[in-house]
C-alpha positions in Angstrom: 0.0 0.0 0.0 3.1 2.6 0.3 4.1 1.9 -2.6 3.9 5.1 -5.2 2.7 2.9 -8.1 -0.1 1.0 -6.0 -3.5 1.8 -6.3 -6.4 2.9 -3.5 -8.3 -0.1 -4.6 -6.3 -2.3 -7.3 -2.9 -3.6 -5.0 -1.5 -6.3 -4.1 -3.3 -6.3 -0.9 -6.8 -6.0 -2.3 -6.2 -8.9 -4.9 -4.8 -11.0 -2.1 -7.9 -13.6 -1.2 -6.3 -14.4 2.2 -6.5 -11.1 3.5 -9.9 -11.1 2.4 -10.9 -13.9 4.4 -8.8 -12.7 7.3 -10.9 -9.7 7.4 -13.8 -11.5 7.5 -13.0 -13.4 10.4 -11.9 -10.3 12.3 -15.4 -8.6 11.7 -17.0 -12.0 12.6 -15.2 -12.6 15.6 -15.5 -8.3 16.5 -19.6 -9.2 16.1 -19.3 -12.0 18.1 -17.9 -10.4 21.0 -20.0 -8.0 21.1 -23.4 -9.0 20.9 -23.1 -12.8 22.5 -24.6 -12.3 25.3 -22.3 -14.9 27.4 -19.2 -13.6 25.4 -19.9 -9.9 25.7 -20.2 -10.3 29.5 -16.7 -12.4 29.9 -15.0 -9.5 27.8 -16.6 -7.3 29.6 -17.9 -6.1 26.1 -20.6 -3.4 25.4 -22.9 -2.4 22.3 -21.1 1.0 21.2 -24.7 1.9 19.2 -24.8 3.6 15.6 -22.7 6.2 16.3 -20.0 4.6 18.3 -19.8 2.1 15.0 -19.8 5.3 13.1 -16.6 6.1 15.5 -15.2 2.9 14.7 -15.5 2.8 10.9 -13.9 6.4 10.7 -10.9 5.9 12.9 -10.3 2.9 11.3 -10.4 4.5 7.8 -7.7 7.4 9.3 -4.6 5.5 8.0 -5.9 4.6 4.6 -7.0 8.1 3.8 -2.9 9.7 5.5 -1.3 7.3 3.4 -2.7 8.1 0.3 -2.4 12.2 0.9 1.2 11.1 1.4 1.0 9.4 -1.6 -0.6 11.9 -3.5 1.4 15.2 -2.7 4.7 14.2 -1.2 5.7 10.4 -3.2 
């Protein structure tokens, strides 16, 4: 993904299929341990609503969007 030539959305990250299906797993197990009940209670886990998802999906987007401004006006 640093790379200058790589693309936002056609890389060698995207077009790896393993990645794919370790994602997956990562939301799977995230869903899990939040809304098990049993789970959720061990973890000490709580619902963070729409707009703590919201929170979530933003800060996690953070490093995508830096790196390619990086990409874009200083590689």
């Amino acid at each position: 993904m640093r790379d200058k030539e790589a693309g936002l959305i056609n890389n060698e990250v995207t077009r790896n299929r393993f990645v794919w299906y370790a994602l997956g797993i990562c939301i799977v197990l995230l869903i899990l341990a939040v809304y098990v009940p049993g789970l959720s209670t061990i973890l000490e886990m709580v619902r963070p609503g729409f707009q703590g998802w919201l929170l979530i999906l933003g800060a996690s987007l953070i490093p995508l969007v830096v790196v390619q401004i990086y990409k874009s006006f200083l590689g």
